[in-house]
Every structure is written in C-alpha cells, then in structure tokens.
FIDO-821532 format. One record per residue: residue number from 1; x, y, z of N, C-alpha, C in turn. Coordinates in steps of 0.2 Angstrom, whole numbers. Layout:
// residues N
(NUM, (X, Y, Z), (X, Y, Z), (X, Y, Z)) ...
//
This chain:
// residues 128
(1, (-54, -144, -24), (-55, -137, -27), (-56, -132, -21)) (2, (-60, -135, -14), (-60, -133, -9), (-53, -128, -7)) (3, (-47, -133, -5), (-42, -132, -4), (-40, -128, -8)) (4, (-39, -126, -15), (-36, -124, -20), (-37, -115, -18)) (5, (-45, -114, -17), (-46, -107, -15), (-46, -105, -9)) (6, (-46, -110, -2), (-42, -109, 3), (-36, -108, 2)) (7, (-32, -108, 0), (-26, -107, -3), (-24, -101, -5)) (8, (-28, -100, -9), (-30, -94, -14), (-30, -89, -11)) (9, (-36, -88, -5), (-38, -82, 0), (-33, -82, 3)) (10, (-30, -87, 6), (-24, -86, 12), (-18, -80, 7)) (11, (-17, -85, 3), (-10, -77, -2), (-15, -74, -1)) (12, (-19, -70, -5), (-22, -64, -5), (-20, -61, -1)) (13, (-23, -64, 8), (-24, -59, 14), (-18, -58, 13)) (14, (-11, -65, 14), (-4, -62, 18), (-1, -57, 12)) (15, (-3, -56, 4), (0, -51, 0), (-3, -44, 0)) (16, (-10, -46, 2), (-11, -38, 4), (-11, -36, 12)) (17, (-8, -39, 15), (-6, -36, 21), (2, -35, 22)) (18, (4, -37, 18), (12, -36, 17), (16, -28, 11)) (19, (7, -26, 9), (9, -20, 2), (8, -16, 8)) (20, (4, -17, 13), (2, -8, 15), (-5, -5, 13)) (21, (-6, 1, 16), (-13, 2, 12), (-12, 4, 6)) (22, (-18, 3, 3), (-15, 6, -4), (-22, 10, -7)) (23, (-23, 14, -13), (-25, 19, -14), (-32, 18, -13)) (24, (-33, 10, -16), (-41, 10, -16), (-44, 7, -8)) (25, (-42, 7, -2), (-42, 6, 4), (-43, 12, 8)) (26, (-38, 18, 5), (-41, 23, 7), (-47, 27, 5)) (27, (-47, 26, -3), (-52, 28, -2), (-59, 25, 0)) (28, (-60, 19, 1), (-66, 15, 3), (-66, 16, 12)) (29, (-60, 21, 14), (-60, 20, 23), (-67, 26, 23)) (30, (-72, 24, 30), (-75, 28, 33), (-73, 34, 35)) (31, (-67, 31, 39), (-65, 38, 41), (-57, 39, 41)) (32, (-58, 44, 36), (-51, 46, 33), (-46, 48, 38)) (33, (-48, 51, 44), (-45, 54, 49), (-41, 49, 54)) (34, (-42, 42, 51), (-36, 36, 52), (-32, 36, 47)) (35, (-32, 39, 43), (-28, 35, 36), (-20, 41, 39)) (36, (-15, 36, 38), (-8, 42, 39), (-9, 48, 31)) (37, (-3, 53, 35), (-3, 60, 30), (-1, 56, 25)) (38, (4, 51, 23), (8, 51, 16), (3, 48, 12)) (39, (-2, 42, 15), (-6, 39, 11), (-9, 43, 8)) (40, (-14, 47, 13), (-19, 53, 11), (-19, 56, 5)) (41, (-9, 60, 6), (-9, 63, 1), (-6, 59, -6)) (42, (-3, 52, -5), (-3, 49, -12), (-10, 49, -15)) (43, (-15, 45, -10), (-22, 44, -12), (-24, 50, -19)) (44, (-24, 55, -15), (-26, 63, -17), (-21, 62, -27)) (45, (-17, 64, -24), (-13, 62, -32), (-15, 59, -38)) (46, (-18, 52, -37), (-22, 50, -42), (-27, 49, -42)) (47, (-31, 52, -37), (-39, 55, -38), (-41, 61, -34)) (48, (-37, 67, -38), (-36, 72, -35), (-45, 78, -35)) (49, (-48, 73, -39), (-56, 74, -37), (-60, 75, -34)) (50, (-56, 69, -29), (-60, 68, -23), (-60, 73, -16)) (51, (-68, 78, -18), (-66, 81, -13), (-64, 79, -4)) (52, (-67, 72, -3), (-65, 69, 3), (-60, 68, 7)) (53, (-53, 67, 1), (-49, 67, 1), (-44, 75, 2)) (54, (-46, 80, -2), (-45, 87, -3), (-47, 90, 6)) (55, (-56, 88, 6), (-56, 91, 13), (-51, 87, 19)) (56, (-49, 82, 20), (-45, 79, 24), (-40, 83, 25)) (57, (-38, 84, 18), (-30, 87, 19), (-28, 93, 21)) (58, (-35, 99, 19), (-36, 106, 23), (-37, 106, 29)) (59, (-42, 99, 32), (-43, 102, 38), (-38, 98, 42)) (60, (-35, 94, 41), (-26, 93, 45), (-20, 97, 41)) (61, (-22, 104, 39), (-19, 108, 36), (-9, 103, 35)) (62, (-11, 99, 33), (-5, 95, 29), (1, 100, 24)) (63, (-3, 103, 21), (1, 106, 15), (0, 114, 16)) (64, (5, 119, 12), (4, 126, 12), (0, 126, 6)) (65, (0, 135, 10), (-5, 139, 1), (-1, 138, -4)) (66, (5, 138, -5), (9, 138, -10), (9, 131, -14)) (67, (10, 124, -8), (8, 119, -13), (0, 117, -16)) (68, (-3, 122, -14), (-10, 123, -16), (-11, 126, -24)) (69, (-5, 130, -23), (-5, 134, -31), (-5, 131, -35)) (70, (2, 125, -34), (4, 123, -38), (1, 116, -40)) (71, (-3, 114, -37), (-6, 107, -36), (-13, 110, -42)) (72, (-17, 115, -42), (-24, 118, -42), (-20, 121, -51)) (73, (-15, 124, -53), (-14, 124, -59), (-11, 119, -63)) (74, (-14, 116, -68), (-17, 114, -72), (-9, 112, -75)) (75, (-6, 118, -78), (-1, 118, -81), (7, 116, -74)) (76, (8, 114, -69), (11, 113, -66), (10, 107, -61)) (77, (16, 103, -61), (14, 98, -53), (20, 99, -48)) (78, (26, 104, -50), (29, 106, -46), (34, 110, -47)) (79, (33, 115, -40), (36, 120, -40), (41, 120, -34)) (80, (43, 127, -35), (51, 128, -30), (46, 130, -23)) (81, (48, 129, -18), (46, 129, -10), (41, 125, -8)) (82, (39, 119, -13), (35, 116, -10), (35, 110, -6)) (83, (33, 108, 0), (35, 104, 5), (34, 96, 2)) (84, (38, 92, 5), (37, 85, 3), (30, 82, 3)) (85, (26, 84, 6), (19, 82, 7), (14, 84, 2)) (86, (16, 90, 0), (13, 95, -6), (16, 92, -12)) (87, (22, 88, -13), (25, 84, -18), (20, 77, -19)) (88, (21, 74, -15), (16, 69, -15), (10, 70, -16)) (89, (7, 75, -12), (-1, 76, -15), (0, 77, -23)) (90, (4, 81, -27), (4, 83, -33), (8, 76, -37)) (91, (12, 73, -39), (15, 67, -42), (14, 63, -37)) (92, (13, 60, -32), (13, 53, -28), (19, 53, -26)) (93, (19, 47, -22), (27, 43, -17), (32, 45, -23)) (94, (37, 45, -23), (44, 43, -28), (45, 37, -27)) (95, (48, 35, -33), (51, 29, -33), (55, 26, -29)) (96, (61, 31, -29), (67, 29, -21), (71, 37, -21)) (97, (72, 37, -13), (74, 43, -12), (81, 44, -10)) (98, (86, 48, -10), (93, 49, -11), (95, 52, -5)) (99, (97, 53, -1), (102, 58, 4), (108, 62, -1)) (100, (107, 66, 0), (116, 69, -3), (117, 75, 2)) (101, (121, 78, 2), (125, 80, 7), (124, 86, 8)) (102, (120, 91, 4), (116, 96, 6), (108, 96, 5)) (103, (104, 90, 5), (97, 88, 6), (96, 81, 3)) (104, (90, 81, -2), (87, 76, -2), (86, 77, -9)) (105, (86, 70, -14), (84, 70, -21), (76, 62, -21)) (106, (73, 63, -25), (66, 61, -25), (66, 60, -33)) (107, (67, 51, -34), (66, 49, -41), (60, 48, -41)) (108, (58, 49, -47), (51, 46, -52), (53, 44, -57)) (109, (49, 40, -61), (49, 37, -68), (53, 30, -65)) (110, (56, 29, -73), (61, 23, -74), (66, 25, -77)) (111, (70, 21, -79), (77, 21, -83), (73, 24, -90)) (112, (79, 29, -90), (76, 32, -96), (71, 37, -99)) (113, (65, 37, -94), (62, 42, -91), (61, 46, -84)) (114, (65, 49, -84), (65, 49, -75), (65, 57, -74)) (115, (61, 60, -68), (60, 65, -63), (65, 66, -58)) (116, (68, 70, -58), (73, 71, -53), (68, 77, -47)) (117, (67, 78, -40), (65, 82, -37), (70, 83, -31)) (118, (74, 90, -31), (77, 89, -28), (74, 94, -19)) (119, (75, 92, -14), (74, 97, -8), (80, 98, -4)) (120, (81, 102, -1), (84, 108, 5), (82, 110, 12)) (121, (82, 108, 17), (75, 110, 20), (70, 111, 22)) (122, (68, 105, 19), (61, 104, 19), (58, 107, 14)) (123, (61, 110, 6), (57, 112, 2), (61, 112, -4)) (124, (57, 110, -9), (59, 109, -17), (62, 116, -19)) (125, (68, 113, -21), (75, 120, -23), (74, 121, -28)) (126, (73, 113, -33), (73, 112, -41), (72, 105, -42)) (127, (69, 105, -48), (70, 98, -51), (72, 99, -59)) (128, (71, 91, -60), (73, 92, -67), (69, 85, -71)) 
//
C-alpha cells in the first residue's frame, strides 16, 4: 500500500509539473508579482472578482482603458481595439491560435461551438 501511494505522489508531482501553473496556484501565490502576465490575466478571467488579481493587473498596467470598458461591461467580453492580454483577461487562453497572412486568429470553444477572434497588430479587428 506504502508503495502504491508513493507512486501515486510521484505522478501527481511529475503531472503537475508538466501542466504549468494553473489558475488555482495563482491564486494561492503570495506574491502575484511572480506570477507571468498571461497567467495573471487567464487567472483574472475566471475569477474576475478577485480584486488581488485586478490590482495586479493595474499596477503592471498590463492592459488599456479600452480593454477595461469592455472587460467591466456586463453585456460584453469583446470588443474591437482590444489588445491580446485584454482578450485573455476577458475570455481566457484560446484554444489554439492561427497565423494568416495579414494577423492573427484566436480559437475558443469546440467543433461546433466555436469563437473565432480575429487581431491585426496587436488589436482585435473582429470576431465572430
């Protein structure tokens, strides 16, 4: 039995050392001022209550006032000029992201339900 949960621990550690941080690491971190921007702002995303998290993001001024509007109105999570970091803080990571030959596309969802976010230098042109 000994063995069976040494076992046990050891996957654990190497599987969650192999995801990366993830949302509930950041926010159990002391000091959020290690956590990278992209985690920060996935974190933010699905607990966008957290003012801990909120003050982080102002005071490494991460994101503009414009993705503020849109994150802070209720009836939106994404709007045109918003920066990729403003994108994640409001929907999270994408699923997988596209190169095409005049920017960048940002899938969410799955087959059959899916978020298309399209960028342009550095800011959301359109989605769909």
């Amino acid at each position: 039995m000994e063995r069976f949960i040494s076992v046990f621990v050891v996957i654990v550690l190497v599987l969650g050392g192999c995801a990366g941080v993830g949302v509930e690491a950041v926010l159990e971190a002391e000091d959020l001022a290690e956590v990278e921007d992209r985690q920060l702002c996935n974190a933010f995303s699905e607990y966008p209550e957290d003012e801990r998290l909120r003050a982080e993001i102002e005071e490494r001024d991460l994101i503009t006032d414009r993705d503020w509007q849109v994150i802070d109105n209720p009836d939106a999570d994404i709007g045109t000029g918003m920066t990729p970091l403003g994108v994640i803080c409001s929907r999270g990571e994408p699923g997988s992201t596209n190169e095409l030959e005049r920017g960048e596309e940002w899938v969410y969802g799955w087959p059959g339900s899916r978020a298309y976010v399209y960028f342009s230098e550095g800011e959301v042109i359109t989605w769909q």
